[in-house]
BAVOPA-251839 format. One line per 8 residues: their letters; for each residue x, y, z of N, C-alpha, C. Coordinates in nm, 2 decimals, m for minus. Atoms other than C-alpha are relative to their C-alpha. Example, Ala and Ser with C-alpha at 12.3 -4.5 7.8 and 13.67 -1.06 7.14 Angstrom:
AS = 0.09 m0.12 0.00 1.23 m0.45 0.78 0.09 0.12 0.00  m0.09 m0.11 0.00 1.37 m0.11 0.71 m0.08 0.11 0.08
***
This chain:
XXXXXXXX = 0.14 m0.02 0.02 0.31 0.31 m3.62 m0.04 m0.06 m0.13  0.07 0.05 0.08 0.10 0.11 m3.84 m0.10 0.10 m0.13  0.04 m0.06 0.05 m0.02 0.27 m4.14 m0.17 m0.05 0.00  0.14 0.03 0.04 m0.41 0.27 m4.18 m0.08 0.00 m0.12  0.05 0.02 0.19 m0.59 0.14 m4.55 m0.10 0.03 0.04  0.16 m0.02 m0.02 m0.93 0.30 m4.56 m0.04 m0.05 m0.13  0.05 0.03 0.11 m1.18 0.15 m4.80 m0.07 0.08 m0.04  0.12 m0.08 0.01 m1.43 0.39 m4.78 0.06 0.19 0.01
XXXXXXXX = m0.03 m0.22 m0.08 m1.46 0.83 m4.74 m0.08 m0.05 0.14  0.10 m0.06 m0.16 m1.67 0.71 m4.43 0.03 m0.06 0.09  m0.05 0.06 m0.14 m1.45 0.56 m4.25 0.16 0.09 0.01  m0.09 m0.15 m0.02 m1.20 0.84 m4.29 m0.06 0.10 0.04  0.10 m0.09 m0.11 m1.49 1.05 m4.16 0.01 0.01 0.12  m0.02 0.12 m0.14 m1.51 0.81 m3.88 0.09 0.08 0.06  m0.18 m0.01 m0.04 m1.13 0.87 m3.79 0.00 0.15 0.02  m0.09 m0.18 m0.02 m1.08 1.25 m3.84 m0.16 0.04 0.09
XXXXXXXX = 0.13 m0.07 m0.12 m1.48 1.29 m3.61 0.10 m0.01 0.13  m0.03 0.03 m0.12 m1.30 1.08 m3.35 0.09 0.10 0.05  m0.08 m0.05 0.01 m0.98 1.26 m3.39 m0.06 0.16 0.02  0.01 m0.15 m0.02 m1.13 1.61 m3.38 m0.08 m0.03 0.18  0.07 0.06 m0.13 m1.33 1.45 m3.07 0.11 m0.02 0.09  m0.14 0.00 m0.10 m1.02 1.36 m2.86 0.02 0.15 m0.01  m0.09 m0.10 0.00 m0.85 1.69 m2.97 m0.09 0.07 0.08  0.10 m0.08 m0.07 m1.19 1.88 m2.81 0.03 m0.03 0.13
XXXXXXXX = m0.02 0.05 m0.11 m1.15 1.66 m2.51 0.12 0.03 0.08  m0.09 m0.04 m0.03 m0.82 1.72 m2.47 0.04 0.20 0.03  0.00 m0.16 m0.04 m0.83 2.10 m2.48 m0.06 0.04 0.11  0.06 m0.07 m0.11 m1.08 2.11 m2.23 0.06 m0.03 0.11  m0.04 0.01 m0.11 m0.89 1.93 m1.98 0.10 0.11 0.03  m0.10 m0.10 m0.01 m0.61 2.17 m2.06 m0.04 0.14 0.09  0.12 m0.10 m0.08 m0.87 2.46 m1.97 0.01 m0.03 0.12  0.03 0.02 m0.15 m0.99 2.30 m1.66 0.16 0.00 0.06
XXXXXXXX = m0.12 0.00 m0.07 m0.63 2.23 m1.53 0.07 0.15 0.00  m0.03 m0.14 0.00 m0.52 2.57 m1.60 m0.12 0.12 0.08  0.06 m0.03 m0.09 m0.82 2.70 m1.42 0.01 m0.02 0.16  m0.07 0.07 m0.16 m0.74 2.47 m1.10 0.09 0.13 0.02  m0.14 m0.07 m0.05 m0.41 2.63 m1.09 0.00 0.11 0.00  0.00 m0.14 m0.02 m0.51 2.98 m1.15 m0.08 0.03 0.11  0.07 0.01 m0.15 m0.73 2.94 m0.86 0.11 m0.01 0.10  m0.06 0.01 m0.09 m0.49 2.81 m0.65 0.10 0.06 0.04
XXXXXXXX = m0.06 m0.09 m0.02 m0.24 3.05 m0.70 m0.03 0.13 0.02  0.06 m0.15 m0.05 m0.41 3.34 m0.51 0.07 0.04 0.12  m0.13 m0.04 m0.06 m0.23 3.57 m0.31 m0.04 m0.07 0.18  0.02 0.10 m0.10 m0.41 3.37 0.04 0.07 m0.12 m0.02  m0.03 0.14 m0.02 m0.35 3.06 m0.08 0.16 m0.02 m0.03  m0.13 m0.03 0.00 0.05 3.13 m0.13 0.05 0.05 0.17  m0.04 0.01 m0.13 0.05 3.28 0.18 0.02 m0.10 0.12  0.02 0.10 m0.06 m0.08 3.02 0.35 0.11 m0.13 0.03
XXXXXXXX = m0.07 0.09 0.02 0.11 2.77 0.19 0.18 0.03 0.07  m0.12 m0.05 m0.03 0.45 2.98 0.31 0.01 m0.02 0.13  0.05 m0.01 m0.18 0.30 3.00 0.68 m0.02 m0.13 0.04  m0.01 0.14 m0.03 0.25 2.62 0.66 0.17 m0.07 m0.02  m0.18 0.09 0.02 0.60 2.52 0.54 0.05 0.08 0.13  m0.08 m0.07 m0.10 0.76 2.80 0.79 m0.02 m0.04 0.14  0.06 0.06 m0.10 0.50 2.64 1.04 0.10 m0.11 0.06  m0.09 0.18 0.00 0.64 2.23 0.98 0.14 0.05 0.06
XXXXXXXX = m0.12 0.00 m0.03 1.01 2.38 1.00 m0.02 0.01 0.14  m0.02 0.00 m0.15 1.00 2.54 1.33 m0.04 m0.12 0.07  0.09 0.16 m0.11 0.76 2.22 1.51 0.17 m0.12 m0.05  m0.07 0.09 0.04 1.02 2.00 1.35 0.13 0.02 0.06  m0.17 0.00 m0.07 1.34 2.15 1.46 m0.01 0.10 0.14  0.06 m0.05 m0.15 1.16 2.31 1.83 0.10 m0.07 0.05  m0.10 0.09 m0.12 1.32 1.96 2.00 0.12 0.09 0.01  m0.14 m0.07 0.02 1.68 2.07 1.84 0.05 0.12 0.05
XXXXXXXX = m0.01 m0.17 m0.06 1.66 2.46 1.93 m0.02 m0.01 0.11  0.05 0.05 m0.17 1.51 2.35 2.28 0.16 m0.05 0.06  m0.14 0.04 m0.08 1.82 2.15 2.33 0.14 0.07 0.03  m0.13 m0.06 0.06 2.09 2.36 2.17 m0.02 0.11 0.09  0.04 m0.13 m0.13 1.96 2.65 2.45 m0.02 m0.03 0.10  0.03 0.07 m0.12 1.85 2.45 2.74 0.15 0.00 0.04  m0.15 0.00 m0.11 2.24 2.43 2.89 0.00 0.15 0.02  0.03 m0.16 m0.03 2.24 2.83 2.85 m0.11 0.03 0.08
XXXXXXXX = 0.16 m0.02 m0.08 1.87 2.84 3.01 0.06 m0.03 0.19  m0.01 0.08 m0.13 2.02 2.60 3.32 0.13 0.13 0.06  m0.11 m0.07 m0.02 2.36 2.80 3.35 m0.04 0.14 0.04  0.03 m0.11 m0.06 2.19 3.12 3.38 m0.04 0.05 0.11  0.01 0.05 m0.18 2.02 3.04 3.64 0.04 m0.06 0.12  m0.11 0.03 m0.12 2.26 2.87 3.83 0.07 0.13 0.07  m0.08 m0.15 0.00 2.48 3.21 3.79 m0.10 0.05 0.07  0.07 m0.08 0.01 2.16 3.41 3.85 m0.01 m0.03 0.18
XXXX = m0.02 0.04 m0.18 2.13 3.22 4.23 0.13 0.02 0.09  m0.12 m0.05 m0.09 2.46 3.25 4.32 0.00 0.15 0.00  m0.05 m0.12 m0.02 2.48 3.62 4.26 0.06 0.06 m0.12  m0.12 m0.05 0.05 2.71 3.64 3.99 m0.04 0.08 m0.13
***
């Protein structure tokens, strides 16, 4: 980092306004983002989000479970006509 030569106090003003100016700017987004997130961490929107993942799993692995039981499903009923 480059050191900075001021000639003046008013351009060292300048610098430490801007500088307190960012640092403002910066806090508030901190704020707002920590707001976001405390919002969205409500005991609904967790639920939800749990009941959506649990959702995708099952739909996603239905085919696989369908299959892995379908010969049991067929066989029973074969059995179940004959009698036995």
């Amino acid at each position: 980092m480059e050191v900075k030569k001021y000639s003046s106090y008013a351009e060292i003003e300048k610098d430490l306004e801007i500088l307190k100016l960012e640092k403002e700017i910066n806090y508030q987004k901190l704020v707002l983002s920590f707001q976001k997130t405390k919002e969205s961490i409500t005991p609904q929107n967790v639920m939800n989000g749990i009941f959506s993942s649990f959702k995708d799993y099952l739909s996603n692995s239905y085919g696989s479970i369908f299959q892995s039981i379908l010969p049991y499903i067929i066989g029973w009923f074969i059995n179940k006509k004959r009698g036995n």
